[in-house]
Steps between C-alpha positions, in 0.01 A plus 500: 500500500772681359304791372347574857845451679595775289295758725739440713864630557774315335730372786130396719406331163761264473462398852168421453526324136730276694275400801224396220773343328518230790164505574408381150849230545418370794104490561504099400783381652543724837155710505633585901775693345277629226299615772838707642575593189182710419455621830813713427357616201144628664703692731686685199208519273163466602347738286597265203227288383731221374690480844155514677413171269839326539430551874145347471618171292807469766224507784300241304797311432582440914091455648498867577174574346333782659822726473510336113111608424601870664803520191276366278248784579734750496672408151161460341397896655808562350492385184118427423570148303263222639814210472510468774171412610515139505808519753303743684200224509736184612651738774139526618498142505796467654392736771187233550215698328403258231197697445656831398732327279202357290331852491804624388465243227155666356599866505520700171889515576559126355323606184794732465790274561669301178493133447746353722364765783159356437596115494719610852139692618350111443747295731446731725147511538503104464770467787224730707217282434730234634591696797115534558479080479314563141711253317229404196462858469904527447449277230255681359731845516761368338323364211546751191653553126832534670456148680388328189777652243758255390711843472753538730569818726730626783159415689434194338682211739330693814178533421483101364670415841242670664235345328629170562521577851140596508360229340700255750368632789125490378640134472532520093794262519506433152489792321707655763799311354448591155451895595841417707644323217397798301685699763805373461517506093463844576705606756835535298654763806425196756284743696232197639571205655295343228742206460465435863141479545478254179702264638354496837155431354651179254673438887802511333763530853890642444764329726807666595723279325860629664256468872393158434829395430657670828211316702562189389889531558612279860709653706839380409414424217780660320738337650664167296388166559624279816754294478514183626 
């Protein structure tokens, strides 16, 4: 990013370093302002590949996915790397063609893309094939070395979640919680709700403690006792 935003004069560089700067700071927590945020920096620079992809993933980020498949496009023209495909394919998805998102998933383009981009390529394609109410076939997408490694990866806790999601809704209850339980070993960044999803199939319920306490509480209750 820094090498392209050098084609660029110094002064309009800065000001654009800084809008990706919040882009990349706030695209969890406030992907609205994200949005703003990159916006600004299309309007500077939209001849840089890295702004046109910041753009894309802030699009992504807030449901806009037609405007988010158009960055995509145009940072990939740019550029010529296939990374982005599977982001491309989900935006598809999003954008309610299931279909095209699972062609995307046999062109020679995933062939090209690393690990992780391949493994990404997979949930995809399985999250299509849900889309298109093909949930054995899901199953069947996700399963693959990656799945079955006892390795762990950036990937890892996602792709175990989504297996375990699978398998529940073909109504594979019980190996659903293992691939959740799986999940969760996994997911060290807390990015699944793996924990969640365990306990509600042991029907394990939480009580709010400090609201169960209020509720019980009488009205005047903190008052002292009568005398008499």
């Amino acid at each position: 990013m820094r090498q392209e935003l050098l084609s660029l004069p110094k002064t309009l560089a800065g000001d654009v370093a800084r809008n990706l700067v919040m882009v990349a700071k706030l695209l969890d927590e406030d992907p609205e302002k994200a949005y703003g945020y990159s916006r600004v920096a299309l309007r500077l620079a939209s001849r840089v590949a890295a702004v046109r992809e910041a753009a894309g993933f802030a699009a992504y980020a807030v449901g806009k996915y037609s405007e988010a498949l158009a960055e995509f496009r145009a940072a990939r023209r740019m550029t010529g790397s296939v990374e982005l495909w599977p982001v491309m394919a989900d935006c598809e998805r999003g954008l309610g063609r299931p279909e095209k998102a699972l062609a995307m998933a046999g062109e020679p383009e995933v062939q090209k893309l690393d690990r992780a981009g391949q493994v990404e390529m997979r949930l995809v394609a399985a999250g299509a094939r849900r889309d298109m109410g093909q949930a054995e076939a899901a199953v069947v997408t996700l399963q693959s070395p990656e799945l079955a490694s006892s390795a762990v990866h950036p990937w890892t806790a996602r792709l175990r979640y989504a297996y375990a999601d699978a398998l529940l809704e073909v109504g594979r209850a019980d190996e659903a919680r293992d691939w959740f339980a799986r999940a969760l070993e996994a997911d060290q960044a807390g990015t699944t709700d793996a924990s969640d999803r365990l306990a509600e199939l042991d029907g394990v319920q939480f009580t709010d403690v400090l609201e169960e306490s209020e509720d019980e509480a009488e009205p005047g209750s903190a008052e002292g006792p009568e005398k008499g």
